[in-house]
N, CA, C and O of each residue as an XYZ file, in Angstrom:
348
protein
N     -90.860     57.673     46.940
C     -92.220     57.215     46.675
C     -93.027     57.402     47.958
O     -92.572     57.228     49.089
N     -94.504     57.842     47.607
C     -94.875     57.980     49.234
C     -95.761     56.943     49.309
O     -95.804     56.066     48.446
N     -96.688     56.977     50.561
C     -96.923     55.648     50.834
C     -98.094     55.169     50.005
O     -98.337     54.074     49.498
N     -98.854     56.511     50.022
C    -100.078     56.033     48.757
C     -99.796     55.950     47.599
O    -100.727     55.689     46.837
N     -98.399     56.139     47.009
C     -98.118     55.615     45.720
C     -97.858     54.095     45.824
O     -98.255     53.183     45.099
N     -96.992     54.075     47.054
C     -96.719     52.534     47.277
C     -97.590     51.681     47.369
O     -97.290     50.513     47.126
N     -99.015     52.056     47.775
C     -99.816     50.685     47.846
C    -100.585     50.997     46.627
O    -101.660     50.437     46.416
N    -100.115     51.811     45.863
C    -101.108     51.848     44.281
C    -100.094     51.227     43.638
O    -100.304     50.598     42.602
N     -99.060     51.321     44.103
C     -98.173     50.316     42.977
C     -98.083     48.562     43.840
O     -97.705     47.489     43.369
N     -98.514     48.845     44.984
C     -98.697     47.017     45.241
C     -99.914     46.332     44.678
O    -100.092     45.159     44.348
N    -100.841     47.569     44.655
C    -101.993     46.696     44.186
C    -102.392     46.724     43.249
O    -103.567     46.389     43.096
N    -101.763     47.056     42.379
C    -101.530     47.389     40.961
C    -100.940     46.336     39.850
O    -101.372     45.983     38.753
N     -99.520     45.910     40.757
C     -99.196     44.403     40.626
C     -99.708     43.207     41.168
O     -99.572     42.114     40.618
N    -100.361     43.414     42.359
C    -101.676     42.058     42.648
C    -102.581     42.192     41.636
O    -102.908     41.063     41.271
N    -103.160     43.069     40.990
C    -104.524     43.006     40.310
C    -103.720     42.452     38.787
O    -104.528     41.854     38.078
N    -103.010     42.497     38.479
C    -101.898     41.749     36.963
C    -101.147     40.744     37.324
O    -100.072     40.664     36.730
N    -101.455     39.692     38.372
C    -101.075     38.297     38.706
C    -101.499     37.655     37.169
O    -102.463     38.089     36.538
N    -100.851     36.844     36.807
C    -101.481     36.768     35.731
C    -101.086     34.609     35.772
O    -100.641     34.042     36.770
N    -101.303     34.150     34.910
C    -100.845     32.326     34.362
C     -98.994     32.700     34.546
O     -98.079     33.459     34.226
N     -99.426     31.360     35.401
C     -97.703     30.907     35.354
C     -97.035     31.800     36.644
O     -95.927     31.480     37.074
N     -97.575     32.615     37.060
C     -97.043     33.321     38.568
C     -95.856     34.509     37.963
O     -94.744     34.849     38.367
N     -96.718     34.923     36.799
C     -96.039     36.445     36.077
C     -96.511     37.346     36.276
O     -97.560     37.672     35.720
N     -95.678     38.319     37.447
C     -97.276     40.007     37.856
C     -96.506     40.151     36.848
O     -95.303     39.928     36.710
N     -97.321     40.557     36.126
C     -97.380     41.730     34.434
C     -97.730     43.417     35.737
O     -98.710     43.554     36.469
N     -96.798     44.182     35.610
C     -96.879     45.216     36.023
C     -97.649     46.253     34.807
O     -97.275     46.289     33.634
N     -98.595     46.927     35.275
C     -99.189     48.135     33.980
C     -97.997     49.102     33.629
O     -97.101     49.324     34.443
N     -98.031     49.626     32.461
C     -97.085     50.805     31.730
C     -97.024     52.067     32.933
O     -96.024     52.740     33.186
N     -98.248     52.175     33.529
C     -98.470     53.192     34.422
C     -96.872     53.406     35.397
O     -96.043     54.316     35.379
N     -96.939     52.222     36.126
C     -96.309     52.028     37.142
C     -94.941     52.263     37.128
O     -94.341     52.480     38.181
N     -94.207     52.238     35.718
C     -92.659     52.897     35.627
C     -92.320     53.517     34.155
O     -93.153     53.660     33.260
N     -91.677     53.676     34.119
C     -91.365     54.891     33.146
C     -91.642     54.637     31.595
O     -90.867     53.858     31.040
N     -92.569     55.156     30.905
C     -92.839     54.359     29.634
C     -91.522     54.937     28.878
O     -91.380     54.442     27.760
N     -90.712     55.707     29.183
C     -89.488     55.447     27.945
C     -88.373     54.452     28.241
O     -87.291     54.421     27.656
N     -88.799     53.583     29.297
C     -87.874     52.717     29.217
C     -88.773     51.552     28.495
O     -89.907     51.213     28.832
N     -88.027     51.048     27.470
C     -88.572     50.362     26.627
C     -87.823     49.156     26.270
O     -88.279     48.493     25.338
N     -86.398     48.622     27.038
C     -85.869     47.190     26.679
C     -86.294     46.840     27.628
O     -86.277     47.374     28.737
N     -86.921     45.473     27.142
C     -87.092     43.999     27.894
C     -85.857     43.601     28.545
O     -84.979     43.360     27.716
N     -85.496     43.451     29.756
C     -84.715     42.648     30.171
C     -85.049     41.049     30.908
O     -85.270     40.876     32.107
N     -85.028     40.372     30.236
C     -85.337     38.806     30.254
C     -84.638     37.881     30.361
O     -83.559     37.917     29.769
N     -84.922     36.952     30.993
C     -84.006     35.632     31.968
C     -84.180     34.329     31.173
O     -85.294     33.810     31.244
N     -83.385     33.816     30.541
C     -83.483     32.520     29.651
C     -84.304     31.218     30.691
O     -83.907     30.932     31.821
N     -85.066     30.798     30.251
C     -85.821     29.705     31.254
C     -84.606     28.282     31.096
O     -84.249     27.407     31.884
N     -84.294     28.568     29.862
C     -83.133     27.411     29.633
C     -82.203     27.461     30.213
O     -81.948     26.566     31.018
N     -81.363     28.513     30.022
C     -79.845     28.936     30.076
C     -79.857     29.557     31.598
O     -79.004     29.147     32.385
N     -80.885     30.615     32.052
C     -80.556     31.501     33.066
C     -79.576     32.823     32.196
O     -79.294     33.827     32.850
N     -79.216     32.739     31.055
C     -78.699     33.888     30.521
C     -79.699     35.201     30.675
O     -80.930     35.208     30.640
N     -78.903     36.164     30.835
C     -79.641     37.373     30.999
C     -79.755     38.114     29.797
O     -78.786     38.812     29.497
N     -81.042     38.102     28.819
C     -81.089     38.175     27.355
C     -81.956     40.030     27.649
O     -82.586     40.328     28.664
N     -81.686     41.040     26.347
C     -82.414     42.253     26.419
C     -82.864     41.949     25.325
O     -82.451     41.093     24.542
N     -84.348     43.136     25.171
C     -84.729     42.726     23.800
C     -84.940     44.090     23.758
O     -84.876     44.802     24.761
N     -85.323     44.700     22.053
C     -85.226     45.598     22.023
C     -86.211     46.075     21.103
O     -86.024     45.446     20.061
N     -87.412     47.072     20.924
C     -88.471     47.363     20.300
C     -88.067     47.385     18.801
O     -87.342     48.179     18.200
N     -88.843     46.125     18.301
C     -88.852     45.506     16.689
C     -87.997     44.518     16.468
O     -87.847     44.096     15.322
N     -87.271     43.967     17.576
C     -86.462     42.483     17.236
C     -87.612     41.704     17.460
O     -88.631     41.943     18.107
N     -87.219     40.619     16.731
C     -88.273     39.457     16.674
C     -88.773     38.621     17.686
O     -89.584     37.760     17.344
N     -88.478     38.701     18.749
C     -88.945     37.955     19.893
C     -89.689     39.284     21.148
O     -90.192     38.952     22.221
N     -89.567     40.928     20.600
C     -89.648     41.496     21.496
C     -91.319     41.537     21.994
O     -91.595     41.622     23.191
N     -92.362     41.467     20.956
C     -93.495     41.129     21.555
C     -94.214     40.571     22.195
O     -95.324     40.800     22.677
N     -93.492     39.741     22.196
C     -93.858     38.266     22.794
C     -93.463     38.004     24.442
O     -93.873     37.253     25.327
N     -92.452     39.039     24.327
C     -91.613     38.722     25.415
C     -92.090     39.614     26.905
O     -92.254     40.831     26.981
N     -92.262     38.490     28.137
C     -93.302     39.274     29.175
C     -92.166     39.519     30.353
O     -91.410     38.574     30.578
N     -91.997     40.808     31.163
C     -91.457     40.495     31.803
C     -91.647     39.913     33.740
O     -92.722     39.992     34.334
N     -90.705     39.524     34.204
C     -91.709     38.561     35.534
C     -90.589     39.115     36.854
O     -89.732     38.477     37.465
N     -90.951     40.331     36.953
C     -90.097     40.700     38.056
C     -89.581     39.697     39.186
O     -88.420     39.851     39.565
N     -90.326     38.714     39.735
C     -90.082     38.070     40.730
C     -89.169     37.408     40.126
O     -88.170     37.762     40.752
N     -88.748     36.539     39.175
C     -87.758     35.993     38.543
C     -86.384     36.531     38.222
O     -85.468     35.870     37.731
N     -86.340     38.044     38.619
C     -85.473     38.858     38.424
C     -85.630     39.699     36.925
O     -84.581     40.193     36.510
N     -86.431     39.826     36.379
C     -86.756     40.390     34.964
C     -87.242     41.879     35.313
O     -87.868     42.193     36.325
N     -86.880     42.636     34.398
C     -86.940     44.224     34.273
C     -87.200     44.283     33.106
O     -87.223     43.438     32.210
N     -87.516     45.957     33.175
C     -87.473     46.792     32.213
C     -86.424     48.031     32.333
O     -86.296     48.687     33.367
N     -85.720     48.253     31.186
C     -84.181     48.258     30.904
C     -84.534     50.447     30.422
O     -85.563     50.707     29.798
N     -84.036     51.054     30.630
C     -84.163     52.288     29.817
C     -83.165     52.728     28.914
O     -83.275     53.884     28.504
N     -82.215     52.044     28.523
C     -81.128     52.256     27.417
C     -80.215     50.828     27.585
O     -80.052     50.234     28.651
N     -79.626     50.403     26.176
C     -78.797     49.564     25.923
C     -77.876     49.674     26.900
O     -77.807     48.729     27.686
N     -76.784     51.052     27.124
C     -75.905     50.952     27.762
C     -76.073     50.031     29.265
O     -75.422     49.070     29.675
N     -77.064     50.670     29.779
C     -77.805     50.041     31.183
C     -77.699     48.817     31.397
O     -77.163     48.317     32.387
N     -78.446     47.958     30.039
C     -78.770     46.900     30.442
C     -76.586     45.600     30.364
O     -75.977     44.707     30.953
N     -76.480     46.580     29.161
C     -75.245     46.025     29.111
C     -74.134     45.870     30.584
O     -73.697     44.747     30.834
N     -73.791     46.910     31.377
C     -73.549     47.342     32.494
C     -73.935     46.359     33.669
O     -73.325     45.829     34.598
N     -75.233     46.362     33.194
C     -76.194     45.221     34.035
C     -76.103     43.854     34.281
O     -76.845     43.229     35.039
N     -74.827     43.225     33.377
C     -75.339     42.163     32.880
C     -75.898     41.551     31.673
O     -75.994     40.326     31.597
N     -76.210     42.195     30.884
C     -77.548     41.810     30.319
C     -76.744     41.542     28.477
O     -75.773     42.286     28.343
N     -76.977     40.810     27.423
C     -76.520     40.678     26.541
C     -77.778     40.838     25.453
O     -78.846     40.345     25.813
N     -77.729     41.505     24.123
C     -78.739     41.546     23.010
C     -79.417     40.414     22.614
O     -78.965     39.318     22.947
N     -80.484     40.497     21.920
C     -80.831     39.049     21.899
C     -80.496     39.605     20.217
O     -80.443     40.713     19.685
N     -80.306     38.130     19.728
C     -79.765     37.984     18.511
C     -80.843     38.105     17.393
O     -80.535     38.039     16.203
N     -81.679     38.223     17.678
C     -82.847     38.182     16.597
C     -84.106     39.134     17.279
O     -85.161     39.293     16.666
């Protein structure tokens, strides 16, 4: 990455600070075919994936600082840690 990508991608995530201390990063900023949610249970701390058209996947934001990603294949996230979400 060079350096003027780097501060378009820092300030890219300052300008999507968003409620609750979630940078919402733009689609721009990493690869739009990666498309699983990888998400951190606020309850559990379980490391939950979601996956485009399960029922919680719209909803679901991810908060990098919390340790949350975006996943580019099942295998990955599995590997990762990471378990399906059930619905």
């Amino acid at each position: 990455m060079s350096q003027l990508t780097g501060i378009v991608v820092l300030a890219s995530a300052a300008a999507f600070i968003g409620a609750g201390g979630y940078t919402l990063l733009p689609r721009q900023v990493y690869d739009p075919a990666c498309t699983i949610k990888g998400n951190i249970s606020i309850n559990s701390g379980e490391r939950i994936y979601h996956v485009p058209g399960q029922e919680y996947y719209a909803p679901t934001k991810i908060s990098y600082e919390h340790g949350e990603r975006w996943v580019c294949s099942e295998e990955e996230a599995r590997r990762a840690g990471w378990r399906k979400a059930r619905r």
